[in-house]
Every structure is written in C-alpha cells, then in structure tokens.
C-alpha positions in Angstrom: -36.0 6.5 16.1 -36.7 2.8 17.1 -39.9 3.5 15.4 -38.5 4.8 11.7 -36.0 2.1 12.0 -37.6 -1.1 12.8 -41.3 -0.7 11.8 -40.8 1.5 9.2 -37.2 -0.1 7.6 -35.0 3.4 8.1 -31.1 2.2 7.6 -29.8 5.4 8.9 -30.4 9.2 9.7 -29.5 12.6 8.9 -30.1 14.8 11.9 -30.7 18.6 10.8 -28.9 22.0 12.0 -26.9 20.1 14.8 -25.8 23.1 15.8 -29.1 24.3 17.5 -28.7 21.5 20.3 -26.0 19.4 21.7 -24.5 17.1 20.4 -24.9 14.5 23.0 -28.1 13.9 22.1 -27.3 13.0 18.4 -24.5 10.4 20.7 -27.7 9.2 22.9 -29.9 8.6 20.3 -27.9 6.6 18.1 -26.1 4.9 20.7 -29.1 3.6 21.8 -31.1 2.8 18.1 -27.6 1.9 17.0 -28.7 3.0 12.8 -26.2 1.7 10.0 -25.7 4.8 9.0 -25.6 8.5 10.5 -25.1 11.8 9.4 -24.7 15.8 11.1 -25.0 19.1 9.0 -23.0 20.7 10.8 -22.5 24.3 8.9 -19.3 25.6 9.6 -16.1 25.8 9.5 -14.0 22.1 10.1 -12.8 22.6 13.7 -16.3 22.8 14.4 -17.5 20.5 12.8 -14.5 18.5 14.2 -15.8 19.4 18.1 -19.5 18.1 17.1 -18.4 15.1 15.9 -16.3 14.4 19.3 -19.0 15.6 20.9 -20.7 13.0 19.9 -19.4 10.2 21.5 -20.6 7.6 23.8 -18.2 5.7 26.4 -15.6 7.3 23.9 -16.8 6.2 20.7 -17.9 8.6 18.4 -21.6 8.0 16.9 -21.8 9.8 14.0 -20.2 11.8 11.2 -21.0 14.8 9.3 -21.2 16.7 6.1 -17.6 18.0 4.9 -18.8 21.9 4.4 -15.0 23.1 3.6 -14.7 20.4 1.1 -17.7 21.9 -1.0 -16.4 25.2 -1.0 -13.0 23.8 -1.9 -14.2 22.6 -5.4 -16.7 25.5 -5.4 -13.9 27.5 -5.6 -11.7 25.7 -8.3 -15.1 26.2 -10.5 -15.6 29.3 -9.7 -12.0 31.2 -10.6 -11.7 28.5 -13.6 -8.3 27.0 -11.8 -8.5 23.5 -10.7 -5.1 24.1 -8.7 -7.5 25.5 -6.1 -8.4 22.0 -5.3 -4.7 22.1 -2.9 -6.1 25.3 -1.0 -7.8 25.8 1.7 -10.8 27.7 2.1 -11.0 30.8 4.2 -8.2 28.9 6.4 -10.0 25.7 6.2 -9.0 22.5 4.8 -11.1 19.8 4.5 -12.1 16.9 6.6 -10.7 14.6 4.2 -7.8 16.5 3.7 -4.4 15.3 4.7 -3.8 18.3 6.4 -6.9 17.9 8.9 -5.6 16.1 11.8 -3.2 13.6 9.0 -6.5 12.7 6.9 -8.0 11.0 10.8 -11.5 12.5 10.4 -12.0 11.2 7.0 -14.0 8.2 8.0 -16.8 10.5 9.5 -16.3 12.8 6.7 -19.8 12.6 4.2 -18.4 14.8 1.3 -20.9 16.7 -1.1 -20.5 19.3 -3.9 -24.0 20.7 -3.9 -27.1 20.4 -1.6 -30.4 21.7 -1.1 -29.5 24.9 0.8 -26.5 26.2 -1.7 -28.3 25.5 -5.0 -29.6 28.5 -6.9 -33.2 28.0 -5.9 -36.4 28.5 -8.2 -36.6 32.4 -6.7 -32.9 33.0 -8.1 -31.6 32.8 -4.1 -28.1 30.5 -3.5 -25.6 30.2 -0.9 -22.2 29.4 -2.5 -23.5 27.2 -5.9 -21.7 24.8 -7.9 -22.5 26.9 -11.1 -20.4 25.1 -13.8 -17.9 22.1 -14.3 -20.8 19.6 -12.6 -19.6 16.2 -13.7 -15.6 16.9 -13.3 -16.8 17.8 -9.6 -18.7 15.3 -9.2 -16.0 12.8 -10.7 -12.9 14.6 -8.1 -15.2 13.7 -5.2 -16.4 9.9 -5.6 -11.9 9.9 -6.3 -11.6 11.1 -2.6 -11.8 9.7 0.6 -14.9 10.5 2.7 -18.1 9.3 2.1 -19.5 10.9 -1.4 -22.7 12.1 -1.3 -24.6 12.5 -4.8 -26.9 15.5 -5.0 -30.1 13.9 -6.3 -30.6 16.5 -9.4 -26.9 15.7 -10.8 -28.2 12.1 -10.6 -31.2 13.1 -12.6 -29.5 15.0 -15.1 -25.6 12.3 -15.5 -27.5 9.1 -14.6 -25.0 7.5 -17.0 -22.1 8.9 -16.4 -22.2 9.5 -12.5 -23.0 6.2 -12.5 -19.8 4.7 -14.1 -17.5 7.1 -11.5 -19.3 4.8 -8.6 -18.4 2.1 -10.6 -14.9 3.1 -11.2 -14.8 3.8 -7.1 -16.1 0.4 -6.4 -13.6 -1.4 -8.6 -10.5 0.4 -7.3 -11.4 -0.5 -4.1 -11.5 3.3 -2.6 -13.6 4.0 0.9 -14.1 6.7 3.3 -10.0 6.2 4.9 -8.2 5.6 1.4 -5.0 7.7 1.3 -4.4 10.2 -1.8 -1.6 12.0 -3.3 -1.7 14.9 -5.7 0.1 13.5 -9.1 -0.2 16.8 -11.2 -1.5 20.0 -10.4 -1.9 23.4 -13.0 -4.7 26.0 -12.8 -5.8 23.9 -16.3 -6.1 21.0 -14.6 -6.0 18.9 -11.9 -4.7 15.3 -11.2 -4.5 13.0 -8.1 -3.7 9.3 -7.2 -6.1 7.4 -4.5 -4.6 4.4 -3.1 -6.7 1.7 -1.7 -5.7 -1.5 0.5 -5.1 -4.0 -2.2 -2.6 -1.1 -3.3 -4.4 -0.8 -6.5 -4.4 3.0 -7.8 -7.4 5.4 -8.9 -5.9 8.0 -11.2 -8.6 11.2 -11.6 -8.3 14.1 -13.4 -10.3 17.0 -13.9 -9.7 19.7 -16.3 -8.0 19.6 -19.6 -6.6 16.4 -19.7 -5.4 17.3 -22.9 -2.6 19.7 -21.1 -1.3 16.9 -19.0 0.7 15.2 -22.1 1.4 11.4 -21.5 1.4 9.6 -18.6 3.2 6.5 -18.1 1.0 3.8 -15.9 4.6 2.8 -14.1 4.8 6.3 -12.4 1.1 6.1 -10.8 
C-alpha cells in the first residue's frame, strides 16, 4: 500500500469483498499508509455494513467507509415500480446509510452512495443483479442532492458527460457534502422532491419525476 501510494501516486483505495476477511485489517492498513481516501464494498444489508465500518477502527477511530448497498436498491426500486415516493421506503427493512433514519443520518460521512456498479449492470451475456434499467439521469441527479459521498458509475459518465456534469456543479455551489442534512419537500408516486441544507444554510431543491405535477413553488417556502 505504501508502495501504490507514494511511488506510484495512489490518493486512496477501494478494498474488494470485505466481507471475506476482517475488518481490522482494512483498520491496519490504512491506519498505517494513512490514504486520502478509503472505501469497503461491503454487500449487505446496512447493519452490516454498519458493524464493518466500526470494525474498522483504530484507537477508536474508524478508518474507512463503505459503499451504501440499501441506498442503490432504494432508487432501484422507485425506477423500477414507476413511483418516485419509493425513494421514503426502506428496502427489505433497510434504510439507507445516509438516511435519517439510520442511527439520525450519523453514518452518512462514511457513506459512498452509488446507483449502478459493475456487479448489478446487465452485463454483455444479459446477466444483472438488481439494474438501474430506466430513469438514469433523474437517479443520478437524487444522489449527487444527498448526503454521502456520490459515486458516478463511469458508463453514465460516458453516456450524460454534459449533464452529470452540471449536477456536480450544482452540488458544489450549494455547498452540499457527505453530513448535509435533508428534508423531503414534496413527495407523490409522480414525483419526488427534497430540500438539502448545507452550512452556509443555503438550500438545494431536487426533484425527480414530473416536475410538471408539482405546480408552483414559491422560493420563500424552501
């Protein structure tokens, strides 16, 4: 590790199937190569996912977080049953790590949140495991709204350079990072709406959906 990261200019890792070992080893090793930046996939379901990050730490500081599984399945599951109010349910009894209801939102700053990776894509033989089929960009556009920290999948990149690319803008200059706060504002199986709040207590309003349903919104009751 001190190898990839100071010969070879590594900022961070992502440590694969943390599940087969440990997880005081992922706390050793980056306790002692001390990377910017470090990441668990952790497949499961949040309390576990919860445990491996804990298990993690070091003289009681934890040393890495980890892919938010529940939260992909969340907005899997608003696409797939066409109603965006599934974005306030839990899946299969688990909420999120960023959600408010984990622990009052205190694992969202080890939370890396994703929508589609390499493992749940429909792959080239027609295989997946729970795909983001439909509604790409307004998934992509609820996550880089949420606390966490978003991870792009590099083919939605590829395919919305443009307009992926002005939600991390629009993240950037609201001011929103892994711990901001959030509020659902309106919420309908057409659509759904929610309020991120940041430090400077500026606002992010996002909605996915048909906006057109929403009728008008005044800015004063953001």
């Amino acid at each position: 590790l001190d190898f990839l990261k100071n010969d070879l200019g590594y900022a961070g890792f992502r440590y694969d199937m943390v599940k087969g070992y440990s997880a005081s080893f992922t706390g050793i090793y980056n306790s002692s190569s001390q990377p910017e930046f470090s990441v668990g996939e952790c497949w499961d379901g949040t309390n576990t996912i919860k445990n491996w990050i804990n298990g993690t730490k070091v003289d009681g500081v934890i040393q890495s977080a980890a892919f938010d599984f529940q939260f992909k399945y969340v907005v899997r599951n608003a696409v797939d049953k066409r109603s965006w109010s599934q974005l306030s349910i839990q899946n299969d009894g688990n909420w999120p790590l960023v959600s408010s209801n984990t622990d009052q939102g205190q694992y969202r700053r080890y939370a890396v949140t994703f929508v589609e990776n390499h493992d749940t894509q429909v792959r080239a033989d027609g295989s997946s495991n729970g795909p983001l089929v439909r509604d790409t960009l307004a998934a992509n556009a609820y996550m880089l709204a949420m606390p966490g920290t978003p991870c792009v999948f590099l083919p939605h990149w590829q395919k919305y350079p443009t307009q992926i690319k002005a939600m991390v803008a629009a993240r950037k200059a609201a001011g929103v990072h892994n711990e901001s706060s959030y509020q659902p504002f309106r919420t309908a199986a057409a659509y759904y709406a929610i309020v991120t709040k940041t430090d400077n207590e500026s606002r992010l309003l996002t909605v996915v959906g048909d906006v057109s349903s929403m009728g008008s919104i005044h800015p004063s009751r953001i």
